[in-house]
MOPAC internal coordinates of N, CA, C and O (Angstrom, degrees):
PM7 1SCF
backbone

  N    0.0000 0     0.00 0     0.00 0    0    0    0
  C    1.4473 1     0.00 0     0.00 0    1    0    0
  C    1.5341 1   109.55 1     0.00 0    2    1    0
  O    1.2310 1   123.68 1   -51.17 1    3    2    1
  N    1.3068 1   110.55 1   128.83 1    3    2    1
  C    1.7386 1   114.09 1  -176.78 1    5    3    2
  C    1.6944 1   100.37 1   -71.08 1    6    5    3
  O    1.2310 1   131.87 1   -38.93 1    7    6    5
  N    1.5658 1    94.69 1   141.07 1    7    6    5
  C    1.7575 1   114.02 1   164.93 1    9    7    6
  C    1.5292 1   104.62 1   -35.61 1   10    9    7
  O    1.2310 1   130.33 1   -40.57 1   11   10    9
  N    1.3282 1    97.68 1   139.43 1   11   10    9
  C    1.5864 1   101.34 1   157.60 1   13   11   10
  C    1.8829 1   116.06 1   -68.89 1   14   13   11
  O    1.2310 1   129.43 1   161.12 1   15   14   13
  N    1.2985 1    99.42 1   -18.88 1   15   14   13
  C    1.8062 1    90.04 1   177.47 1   17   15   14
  C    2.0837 1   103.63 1   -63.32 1   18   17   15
  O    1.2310 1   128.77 1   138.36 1   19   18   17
  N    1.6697 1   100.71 1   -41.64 1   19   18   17
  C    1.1079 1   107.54 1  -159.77 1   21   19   18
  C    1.9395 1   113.49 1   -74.28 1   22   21   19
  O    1.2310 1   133.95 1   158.32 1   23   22   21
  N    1.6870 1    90.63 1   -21.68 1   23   22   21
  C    1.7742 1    95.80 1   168.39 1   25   23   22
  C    1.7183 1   128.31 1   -78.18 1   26   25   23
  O    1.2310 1   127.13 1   176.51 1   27   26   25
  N    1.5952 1   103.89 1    -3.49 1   27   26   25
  C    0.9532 1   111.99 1  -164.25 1   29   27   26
  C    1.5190 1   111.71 1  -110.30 1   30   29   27
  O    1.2310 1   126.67 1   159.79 1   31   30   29
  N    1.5503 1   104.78 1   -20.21 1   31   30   29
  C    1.4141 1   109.89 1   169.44 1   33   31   30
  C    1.3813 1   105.79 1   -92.21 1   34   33   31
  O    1.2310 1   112.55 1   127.15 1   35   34   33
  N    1.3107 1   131.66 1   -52.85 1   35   34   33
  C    1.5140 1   107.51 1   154.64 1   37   35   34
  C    1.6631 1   147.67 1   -28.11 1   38   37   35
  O    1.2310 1   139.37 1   138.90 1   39   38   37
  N    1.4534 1    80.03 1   -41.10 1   39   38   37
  C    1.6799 1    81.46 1   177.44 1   41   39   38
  C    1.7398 1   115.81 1  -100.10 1   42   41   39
  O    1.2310 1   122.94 1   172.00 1   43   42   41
  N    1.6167 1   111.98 1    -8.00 1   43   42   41
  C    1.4225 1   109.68 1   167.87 1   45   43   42
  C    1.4093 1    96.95 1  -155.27 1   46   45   43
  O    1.2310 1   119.04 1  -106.75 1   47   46   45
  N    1.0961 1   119.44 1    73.25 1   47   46   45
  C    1.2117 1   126.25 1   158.41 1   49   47   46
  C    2.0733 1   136.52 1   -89.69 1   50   49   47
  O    1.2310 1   122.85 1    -4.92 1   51   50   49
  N    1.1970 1   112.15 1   175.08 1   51   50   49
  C    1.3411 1    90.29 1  -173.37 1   53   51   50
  C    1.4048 1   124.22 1   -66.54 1   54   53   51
  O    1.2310 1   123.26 1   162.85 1   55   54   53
  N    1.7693 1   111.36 1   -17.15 1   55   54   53
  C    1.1448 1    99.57 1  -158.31 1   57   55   54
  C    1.8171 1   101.21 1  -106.82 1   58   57   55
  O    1.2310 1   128.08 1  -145.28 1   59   58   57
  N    1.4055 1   102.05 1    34.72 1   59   58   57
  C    1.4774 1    88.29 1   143.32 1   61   59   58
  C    1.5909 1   115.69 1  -105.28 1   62   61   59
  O    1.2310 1   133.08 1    -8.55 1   63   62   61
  N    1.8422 1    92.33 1   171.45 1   63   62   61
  C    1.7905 1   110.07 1  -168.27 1   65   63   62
  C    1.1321 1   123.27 1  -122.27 1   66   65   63
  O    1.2310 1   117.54 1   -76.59 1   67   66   65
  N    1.3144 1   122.28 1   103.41 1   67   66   65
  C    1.3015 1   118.29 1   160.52 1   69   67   66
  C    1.5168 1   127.95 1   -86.97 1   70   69   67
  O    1.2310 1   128.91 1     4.93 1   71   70   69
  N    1.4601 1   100.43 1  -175.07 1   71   70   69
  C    1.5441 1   114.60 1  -156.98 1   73   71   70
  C    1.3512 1   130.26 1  -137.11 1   74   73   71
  O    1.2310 1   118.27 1   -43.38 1   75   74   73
  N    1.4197 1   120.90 1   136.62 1   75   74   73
  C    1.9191 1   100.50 1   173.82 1   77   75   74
  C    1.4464 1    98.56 1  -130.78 1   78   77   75
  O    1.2310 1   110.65 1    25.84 1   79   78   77
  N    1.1747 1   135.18 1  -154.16 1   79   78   77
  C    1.2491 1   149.91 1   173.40 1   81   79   78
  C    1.6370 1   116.77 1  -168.19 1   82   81   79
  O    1.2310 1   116.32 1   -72.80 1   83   82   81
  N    1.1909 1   124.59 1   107.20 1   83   82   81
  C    1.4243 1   127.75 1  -174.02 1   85   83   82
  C    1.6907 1    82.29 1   -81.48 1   86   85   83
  O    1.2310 1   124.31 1   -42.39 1   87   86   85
  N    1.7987 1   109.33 1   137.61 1   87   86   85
  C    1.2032 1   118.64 1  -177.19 1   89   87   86
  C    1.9521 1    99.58 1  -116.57 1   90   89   87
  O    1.2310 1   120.16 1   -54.43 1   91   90   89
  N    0.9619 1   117.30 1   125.57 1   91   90   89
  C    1.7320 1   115.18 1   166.62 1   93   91   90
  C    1.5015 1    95.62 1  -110.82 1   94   93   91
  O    1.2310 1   113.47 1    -8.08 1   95   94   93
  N    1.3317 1   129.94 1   171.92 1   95   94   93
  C    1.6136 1   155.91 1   174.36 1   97   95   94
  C    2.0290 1    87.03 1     5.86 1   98   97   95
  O    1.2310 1   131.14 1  -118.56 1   99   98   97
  N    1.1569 1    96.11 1    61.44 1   99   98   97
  C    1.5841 1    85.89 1   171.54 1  101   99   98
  C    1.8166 1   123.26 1    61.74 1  102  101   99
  O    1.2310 1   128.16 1  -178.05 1  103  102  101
  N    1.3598 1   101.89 1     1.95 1  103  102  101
  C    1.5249 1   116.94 1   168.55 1  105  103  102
  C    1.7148 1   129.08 1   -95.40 1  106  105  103
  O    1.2310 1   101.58 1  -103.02 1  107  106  105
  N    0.9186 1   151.20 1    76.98 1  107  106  105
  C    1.4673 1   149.78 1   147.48 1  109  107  106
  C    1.4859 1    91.15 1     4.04 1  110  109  107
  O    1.2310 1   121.51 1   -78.88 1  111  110  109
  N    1.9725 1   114.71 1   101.12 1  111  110  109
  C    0.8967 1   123.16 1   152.15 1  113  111  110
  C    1.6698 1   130.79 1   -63.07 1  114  113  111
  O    1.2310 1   138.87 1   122.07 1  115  114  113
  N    1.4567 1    81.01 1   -57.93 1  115  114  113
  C    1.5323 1   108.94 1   178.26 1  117  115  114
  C    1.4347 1   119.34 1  -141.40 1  118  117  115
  O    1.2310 1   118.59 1   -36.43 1  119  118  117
  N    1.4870 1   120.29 1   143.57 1  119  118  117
  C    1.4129 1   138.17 1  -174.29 1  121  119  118
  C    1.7511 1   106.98 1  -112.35 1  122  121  119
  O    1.2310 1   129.23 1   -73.83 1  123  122  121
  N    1.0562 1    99.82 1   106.17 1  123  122  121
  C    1.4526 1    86.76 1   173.46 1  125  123  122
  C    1.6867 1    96.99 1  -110.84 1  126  125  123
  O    1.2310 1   126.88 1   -21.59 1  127  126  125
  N    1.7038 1   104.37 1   158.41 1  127  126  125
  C    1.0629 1   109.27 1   156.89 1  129  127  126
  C    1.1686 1   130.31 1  -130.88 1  130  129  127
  O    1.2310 1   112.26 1    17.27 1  131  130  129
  N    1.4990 1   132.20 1  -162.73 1  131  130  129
  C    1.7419 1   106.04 1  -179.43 1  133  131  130
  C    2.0577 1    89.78 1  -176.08 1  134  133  131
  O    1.2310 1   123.61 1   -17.75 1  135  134  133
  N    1.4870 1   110.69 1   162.25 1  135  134  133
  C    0.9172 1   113.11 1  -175.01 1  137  135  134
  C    1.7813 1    87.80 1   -93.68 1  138  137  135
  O    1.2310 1   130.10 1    13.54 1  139  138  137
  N    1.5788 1    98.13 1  -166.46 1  139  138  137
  C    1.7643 1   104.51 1   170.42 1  141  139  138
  C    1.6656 1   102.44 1   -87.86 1  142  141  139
  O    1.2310 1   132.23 1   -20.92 1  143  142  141
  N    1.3492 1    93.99 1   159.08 1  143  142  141
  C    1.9485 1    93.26 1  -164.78 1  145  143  142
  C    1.8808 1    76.68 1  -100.09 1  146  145  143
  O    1.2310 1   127.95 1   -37.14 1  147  146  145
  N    1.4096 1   102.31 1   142.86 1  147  146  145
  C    1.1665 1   122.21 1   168.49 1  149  147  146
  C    1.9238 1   110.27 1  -109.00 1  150  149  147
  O    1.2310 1   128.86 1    -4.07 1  151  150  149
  N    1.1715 1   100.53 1   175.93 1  151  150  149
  C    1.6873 1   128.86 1  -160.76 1  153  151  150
  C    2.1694 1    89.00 1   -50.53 1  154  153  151
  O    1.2310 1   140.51 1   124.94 1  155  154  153
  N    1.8990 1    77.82 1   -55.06 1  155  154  153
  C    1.5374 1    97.88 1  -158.49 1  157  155  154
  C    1.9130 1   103.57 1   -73.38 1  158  157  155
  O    1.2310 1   112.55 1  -159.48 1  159  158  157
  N    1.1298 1   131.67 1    20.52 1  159  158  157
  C    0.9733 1   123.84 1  -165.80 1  161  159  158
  C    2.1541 1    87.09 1  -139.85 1  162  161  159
  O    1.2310 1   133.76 1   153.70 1  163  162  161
  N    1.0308 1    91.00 1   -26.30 1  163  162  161
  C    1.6132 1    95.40 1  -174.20 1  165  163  162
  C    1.6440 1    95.66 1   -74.37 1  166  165  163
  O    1.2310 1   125.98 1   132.37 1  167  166  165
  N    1.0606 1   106.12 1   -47.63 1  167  166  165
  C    1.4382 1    96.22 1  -175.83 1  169  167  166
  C    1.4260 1   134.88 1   -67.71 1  170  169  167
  O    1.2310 1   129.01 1   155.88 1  171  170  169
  N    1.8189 1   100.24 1   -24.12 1  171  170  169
  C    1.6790 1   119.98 1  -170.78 1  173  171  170
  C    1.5168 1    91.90 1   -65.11 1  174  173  171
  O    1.2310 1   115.05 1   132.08 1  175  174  173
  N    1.5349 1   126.99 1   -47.92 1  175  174  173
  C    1.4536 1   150.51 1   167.54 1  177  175  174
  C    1.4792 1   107.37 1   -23.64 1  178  177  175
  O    1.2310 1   126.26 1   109.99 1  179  178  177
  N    1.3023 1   105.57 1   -70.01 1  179  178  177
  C    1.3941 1   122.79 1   171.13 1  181  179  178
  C    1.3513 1   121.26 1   -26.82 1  182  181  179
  O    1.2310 1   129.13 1   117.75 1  183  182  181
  N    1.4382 1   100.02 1   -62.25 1  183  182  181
  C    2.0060 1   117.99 1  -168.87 1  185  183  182
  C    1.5573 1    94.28 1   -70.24 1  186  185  183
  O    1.2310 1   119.88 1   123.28 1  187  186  185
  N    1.8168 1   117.84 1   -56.72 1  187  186  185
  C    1.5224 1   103.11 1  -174.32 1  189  187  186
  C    1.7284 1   111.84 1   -69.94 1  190  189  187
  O    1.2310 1   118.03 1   173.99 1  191  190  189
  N    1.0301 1   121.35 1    -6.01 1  191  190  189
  C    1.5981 1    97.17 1   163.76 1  193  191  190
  C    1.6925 1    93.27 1  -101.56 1  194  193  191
  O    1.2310 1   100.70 1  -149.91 1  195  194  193
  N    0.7705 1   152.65 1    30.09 1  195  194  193
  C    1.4702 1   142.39 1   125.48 1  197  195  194
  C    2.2410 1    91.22 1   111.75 1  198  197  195
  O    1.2310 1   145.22 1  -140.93 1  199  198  197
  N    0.6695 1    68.58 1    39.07 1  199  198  197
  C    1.8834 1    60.79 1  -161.05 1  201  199  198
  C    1.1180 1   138.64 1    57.69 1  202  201  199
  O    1.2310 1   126.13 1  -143.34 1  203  202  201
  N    1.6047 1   105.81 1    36.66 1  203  202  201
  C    1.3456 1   128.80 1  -177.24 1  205  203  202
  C    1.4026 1   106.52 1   -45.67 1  206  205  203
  O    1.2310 1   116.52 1   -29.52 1  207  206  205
  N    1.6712 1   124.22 1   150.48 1  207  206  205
  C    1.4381 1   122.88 1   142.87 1  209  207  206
  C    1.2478 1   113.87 1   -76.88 1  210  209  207
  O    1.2310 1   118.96 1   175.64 1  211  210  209
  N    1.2480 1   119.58 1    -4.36 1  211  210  209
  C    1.6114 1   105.70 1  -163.76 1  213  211  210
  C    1.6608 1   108.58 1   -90.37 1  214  213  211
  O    1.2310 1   129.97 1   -61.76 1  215  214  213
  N    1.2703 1    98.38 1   118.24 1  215  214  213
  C    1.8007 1   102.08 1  -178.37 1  217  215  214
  C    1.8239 1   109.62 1   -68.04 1  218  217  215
  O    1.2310 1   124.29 1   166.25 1  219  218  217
  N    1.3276 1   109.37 1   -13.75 1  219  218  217
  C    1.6298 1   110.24 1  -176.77 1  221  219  218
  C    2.1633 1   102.42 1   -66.43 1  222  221  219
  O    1.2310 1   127.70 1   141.49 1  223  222  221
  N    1.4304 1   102.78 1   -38.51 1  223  222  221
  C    1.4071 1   130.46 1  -170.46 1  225  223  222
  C    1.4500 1   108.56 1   -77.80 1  226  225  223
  O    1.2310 1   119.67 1   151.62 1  227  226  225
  N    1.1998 1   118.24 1   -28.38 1  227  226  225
  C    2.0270 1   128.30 1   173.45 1  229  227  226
  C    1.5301 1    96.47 1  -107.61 1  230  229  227
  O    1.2310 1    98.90 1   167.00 1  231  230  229
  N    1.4184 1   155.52 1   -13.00 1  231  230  229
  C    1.3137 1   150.15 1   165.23 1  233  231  230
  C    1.7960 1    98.20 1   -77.97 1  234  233  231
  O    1.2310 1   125.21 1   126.81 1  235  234  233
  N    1.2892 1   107.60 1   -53.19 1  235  234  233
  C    1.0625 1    91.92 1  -166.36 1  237  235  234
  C    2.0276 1   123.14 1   -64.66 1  238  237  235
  O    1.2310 1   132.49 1   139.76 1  239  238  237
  N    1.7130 1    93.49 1   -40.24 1  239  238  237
  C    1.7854 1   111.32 1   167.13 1  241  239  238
  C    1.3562 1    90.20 1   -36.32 1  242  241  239
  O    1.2310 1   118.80 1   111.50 1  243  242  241
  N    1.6122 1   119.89 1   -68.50 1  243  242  241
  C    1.6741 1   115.72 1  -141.15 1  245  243  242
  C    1.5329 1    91.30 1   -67.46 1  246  245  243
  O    1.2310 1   101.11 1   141.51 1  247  246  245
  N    0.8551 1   151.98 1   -38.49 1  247  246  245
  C    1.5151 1   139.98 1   157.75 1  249  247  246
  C    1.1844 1   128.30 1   -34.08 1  250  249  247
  O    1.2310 1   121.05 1   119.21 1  251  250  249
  N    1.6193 1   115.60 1   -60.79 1  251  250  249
  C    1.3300 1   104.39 1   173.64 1  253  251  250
  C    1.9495 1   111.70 1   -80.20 1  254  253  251
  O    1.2310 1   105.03 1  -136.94 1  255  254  253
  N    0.9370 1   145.30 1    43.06 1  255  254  253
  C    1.2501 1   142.67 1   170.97 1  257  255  254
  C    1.4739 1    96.06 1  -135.54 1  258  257  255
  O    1.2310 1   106.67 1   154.94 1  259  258  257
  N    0.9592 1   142.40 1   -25.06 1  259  258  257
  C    1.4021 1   139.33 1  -171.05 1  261  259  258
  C    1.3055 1   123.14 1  -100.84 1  262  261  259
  O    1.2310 1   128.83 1   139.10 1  263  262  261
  N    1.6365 1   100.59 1   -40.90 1  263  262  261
  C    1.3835 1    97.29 1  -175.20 1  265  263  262
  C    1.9675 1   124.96 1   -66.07 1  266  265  263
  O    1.2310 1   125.82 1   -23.08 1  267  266  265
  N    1.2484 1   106.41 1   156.92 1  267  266  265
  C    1.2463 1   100.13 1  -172.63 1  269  267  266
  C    1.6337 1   123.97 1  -143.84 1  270  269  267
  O    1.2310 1   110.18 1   -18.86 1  271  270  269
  N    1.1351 1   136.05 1   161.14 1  271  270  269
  C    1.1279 1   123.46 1  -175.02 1  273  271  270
  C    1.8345 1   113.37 1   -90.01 1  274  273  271
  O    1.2310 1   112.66 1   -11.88 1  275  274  273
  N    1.1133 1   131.47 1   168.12 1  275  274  273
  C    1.4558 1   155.72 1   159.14 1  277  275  274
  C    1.8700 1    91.68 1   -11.22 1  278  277  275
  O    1.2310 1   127.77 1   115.44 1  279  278  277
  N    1.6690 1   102.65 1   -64.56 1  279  278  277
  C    1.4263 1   108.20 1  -166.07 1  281  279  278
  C    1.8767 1   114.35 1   -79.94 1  282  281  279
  O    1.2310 1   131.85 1   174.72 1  283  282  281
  N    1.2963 1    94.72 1    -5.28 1  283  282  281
  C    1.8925 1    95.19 1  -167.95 1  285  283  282
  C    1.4615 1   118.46 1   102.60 1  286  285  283
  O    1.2310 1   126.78 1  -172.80 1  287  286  285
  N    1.4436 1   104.57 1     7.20 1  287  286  285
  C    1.4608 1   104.53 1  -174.37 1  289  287  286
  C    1.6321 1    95.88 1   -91.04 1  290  289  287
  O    1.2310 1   116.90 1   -15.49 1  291  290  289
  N    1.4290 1   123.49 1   164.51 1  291  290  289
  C    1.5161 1   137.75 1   163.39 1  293  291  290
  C    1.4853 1   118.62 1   -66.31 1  294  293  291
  O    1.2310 1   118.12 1   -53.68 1  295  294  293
  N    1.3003 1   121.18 1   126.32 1  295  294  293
  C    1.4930 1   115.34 1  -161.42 1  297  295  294
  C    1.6158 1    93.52 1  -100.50 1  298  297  295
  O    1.2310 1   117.25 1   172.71 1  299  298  297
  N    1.4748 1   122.84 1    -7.29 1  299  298  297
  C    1.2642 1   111.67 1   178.71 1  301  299  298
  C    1.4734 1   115.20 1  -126.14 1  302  301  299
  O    1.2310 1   123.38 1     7.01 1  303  302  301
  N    1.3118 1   111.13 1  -172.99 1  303  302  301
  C    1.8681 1    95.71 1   173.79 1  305  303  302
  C    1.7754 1    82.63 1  -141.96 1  306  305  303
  O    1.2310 1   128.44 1     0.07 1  307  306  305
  N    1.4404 1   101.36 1  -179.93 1  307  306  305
  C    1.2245 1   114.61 1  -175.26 1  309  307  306
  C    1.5731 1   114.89 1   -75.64 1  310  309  307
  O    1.2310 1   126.21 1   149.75 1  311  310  309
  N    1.2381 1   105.67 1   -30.25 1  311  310  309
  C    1.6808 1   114.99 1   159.94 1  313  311  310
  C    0.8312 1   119.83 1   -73.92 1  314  313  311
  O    1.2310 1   107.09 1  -178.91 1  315  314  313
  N    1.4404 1   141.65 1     1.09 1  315  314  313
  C    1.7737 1   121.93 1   158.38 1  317  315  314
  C    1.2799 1   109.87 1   -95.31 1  318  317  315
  O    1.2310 1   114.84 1  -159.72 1  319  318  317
  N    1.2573 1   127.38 1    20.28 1  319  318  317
  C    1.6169 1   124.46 1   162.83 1  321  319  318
  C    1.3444 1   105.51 1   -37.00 1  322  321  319
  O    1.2310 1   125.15 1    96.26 1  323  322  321
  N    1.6069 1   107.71 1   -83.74 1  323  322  321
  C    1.7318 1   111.11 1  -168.94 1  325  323  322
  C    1.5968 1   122.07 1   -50.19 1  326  325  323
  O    1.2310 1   128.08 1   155.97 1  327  326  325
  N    1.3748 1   102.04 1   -24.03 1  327  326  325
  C    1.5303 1    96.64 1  -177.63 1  329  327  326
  C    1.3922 1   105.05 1   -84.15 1  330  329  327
  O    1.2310 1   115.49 1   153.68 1  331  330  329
  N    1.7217 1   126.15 1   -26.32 1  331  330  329
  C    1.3813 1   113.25 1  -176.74 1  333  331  330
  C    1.6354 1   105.28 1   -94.37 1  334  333  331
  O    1.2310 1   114.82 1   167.50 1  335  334  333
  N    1.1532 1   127.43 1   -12.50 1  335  334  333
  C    1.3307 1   122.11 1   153.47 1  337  335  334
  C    1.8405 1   124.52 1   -77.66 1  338  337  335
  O    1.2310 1   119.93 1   175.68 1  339  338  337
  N    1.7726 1   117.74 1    -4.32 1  339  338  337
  C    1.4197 1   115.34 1   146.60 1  341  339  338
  C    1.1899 1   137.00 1   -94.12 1  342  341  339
  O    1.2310 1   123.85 1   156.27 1  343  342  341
  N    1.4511 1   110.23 1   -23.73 1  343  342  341
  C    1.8485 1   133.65 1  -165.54 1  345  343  342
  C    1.0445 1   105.00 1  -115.33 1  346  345  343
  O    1.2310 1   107.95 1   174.79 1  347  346  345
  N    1.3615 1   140.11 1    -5.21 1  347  346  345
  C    1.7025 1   117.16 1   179.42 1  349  347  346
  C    1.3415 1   101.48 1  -124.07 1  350  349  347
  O    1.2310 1   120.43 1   -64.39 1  351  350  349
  N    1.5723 1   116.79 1   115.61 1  351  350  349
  C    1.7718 1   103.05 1   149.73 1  353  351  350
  C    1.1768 1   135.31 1    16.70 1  354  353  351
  O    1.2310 1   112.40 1   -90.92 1  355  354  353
  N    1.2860 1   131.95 1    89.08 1  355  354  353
  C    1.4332 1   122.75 1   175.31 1  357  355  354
  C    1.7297 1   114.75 1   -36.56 1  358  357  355
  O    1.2310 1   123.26 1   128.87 1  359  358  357
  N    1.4405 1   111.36 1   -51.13 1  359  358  357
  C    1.3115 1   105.35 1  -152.63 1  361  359  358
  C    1.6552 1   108.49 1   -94.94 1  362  361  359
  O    1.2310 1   125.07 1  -162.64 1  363  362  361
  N    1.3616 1   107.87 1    17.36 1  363  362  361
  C    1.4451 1   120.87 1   151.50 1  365  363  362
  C    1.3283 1   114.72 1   -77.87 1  366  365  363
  O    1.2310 1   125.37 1   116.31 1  367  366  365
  N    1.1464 1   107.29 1   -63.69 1  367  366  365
  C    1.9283 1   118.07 1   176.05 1  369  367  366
  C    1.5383 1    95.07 1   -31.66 1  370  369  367
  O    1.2310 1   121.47 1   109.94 1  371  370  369
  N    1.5450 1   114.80 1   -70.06 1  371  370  369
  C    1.1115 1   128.19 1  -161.85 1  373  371  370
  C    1.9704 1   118.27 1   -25.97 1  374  373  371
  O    1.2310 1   135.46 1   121.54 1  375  374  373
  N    2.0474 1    87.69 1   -58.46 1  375  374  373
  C    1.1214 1   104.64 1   175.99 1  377  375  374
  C    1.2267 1   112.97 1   -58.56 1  378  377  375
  O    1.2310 1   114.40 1   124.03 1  379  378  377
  N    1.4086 1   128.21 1   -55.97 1  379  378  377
  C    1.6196 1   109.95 1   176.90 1  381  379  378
  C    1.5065 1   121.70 1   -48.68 1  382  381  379
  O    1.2310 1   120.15 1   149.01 1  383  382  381
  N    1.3927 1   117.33 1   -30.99 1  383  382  381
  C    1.1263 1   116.02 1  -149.26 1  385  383  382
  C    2.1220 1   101.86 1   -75.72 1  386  385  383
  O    1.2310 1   134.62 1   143.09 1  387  386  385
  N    1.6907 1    89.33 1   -36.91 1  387  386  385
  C    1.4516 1   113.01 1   172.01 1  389  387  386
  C    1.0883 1   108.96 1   -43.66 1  390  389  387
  O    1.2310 1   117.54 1   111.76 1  391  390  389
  N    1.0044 1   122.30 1   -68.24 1  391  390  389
  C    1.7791 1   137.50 1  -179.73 1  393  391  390
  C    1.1645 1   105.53 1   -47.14 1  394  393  391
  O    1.2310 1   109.59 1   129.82 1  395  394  393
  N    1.0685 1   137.13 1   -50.18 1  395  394  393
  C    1.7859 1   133.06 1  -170.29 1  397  395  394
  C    1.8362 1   105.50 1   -70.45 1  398  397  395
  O    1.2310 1   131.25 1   123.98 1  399  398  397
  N    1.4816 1    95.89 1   -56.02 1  399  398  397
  C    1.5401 1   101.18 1   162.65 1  401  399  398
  C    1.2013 1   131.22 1   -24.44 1  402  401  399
  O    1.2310 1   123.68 1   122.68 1  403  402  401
  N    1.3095 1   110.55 1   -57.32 1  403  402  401
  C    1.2316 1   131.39 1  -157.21 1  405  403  402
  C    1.4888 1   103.72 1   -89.55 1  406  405  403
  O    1.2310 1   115.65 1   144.93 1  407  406  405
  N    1.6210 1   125.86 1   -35.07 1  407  406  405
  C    1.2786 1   137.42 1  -172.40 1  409  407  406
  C    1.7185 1   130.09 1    -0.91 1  410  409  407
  O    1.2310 1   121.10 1   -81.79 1  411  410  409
  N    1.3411 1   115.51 1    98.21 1  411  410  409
  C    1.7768 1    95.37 1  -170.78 1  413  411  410
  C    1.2093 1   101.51 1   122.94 1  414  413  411
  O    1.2310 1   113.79 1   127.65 1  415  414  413
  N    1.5454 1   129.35 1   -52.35 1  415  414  413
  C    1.0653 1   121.11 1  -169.15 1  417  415  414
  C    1.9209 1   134.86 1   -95.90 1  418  417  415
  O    1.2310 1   127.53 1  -166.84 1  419  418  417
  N    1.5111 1   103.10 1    13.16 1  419  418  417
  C    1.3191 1   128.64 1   135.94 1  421  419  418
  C    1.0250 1   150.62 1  -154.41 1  422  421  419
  O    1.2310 1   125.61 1  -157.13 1  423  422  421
  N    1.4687 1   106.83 1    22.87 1  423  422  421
  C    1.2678 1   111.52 1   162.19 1  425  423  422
  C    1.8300 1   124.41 1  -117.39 1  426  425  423
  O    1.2310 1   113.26 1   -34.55 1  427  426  425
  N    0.8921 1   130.34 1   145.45 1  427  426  425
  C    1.3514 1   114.12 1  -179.07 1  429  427  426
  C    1.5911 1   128.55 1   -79.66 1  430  429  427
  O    1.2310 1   122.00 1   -74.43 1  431  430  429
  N    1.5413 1   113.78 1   105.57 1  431  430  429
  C    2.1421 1    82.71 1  -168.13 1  433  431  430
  C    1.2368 1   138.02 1   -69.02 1  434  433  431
  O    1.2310 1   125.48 1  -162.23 1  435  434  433
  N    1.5011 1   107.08 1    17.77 1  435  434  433
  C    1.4463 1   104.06 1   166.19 1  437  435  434
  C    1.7797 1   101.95 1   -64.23 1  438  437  435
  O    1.2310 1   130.18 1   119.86 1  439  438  437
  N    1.3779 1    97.97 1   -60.14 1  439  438  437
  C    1.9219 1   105.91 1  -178.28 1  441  439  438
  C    1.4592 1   105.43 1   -36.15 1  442  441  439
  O    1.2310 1   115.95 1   143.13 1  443  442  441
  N    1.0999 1   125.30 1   -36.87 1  443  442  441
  C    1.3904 1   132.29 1  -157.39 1  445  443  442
  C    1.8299 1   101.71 1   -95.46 1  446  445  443
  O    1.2310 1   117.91 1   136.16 1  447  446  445
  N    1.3005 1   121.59 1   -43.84 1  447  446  445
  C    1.1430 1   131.71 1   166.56 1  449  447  446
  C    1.9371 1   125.17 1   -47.57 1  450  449  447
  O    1.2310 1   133.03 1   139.60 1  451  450  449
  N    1.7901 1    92.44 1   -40.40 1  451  450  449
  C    1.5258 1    99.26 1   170.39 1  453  451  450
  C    1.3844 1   110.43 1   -75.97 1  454  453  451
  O    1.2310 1   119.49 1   137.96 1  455  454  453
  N    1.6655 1   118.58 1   -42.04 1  455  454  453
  C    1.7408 1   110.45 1  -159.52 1  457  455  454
  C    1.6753 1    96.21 1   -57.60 1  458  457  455
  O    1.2310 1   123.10 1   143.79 1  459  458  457
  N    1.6399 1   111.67 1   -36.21 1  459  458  457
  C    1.6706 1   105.65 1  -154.57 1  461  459  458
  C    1.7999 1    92.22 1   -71.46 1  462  461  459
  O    1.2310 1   114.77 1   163.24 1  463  462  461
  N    1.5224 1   127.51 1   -16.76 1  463  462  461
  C    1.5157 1    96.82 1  -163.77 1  465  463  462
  C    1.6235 1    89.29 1  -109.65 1  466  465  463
  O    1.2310 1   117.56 1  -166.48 1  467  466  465
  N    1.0902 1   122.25 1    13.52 1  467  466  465
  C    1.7082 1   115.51 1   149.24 1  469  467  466
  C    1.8004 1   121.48 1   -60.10 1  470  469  467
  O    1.2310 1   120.10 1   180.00 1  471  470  469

């Protein structure tokens, strides 16, 4: 019988992928994707927003560190914080940010596994 360390990275490990799709006039603006946020990545989050309480300030980090493009590249850098916390829609952010949050619990990542290697 396999380790429970070894059933658990199989069955939720980092290298599955999920998915969102920002939709405008019925168009897929944007696709973001993102791995699963782990312990060790929640916390790095933590220190660069300074140990904020503010969950608007750790939703928004876990976005820009996670999100990713089609190929695996980073769709953000650490310098577009201020501009995507002045210039974009809050309740767009929001939605991505939801989606990552939420990760796993409606979508399946196989589905999510095929769109990224299209």
């Amino acid at each position: 019988m396999p380790r429970a360390i070894e059933l658990l990275k199989n069955n939720f490990g980092v290298t599955q992928v999920y998915n969102h799709s920002i939709v405008k006039d019925g168009e897929a603006v944007l696709t973001v994707y993102w791995h699963p946020l782990t312990i060790a990545e929640r916390e790095s989050i933590q220190k660069k927003t300074g140990n904020s309480e503010d969950a608007n300030d750790f939703a928004l980090m876990l976005m820009i560190q996670k999100a990713l493009d089609s190929d695996g590249k980073r769709l953000f850098s650490d310098g577009d914080k201020a501009a995507l916390r002045r210039e974009v829609e809050a309740a767009i952010l929001q939605e991505i940010q939801l989606a990552m949050l939420e990760s796993g619990s409606d979508k399946e990542v196989e589905e999510a596994e095929a769109d990224m290697k299209s």
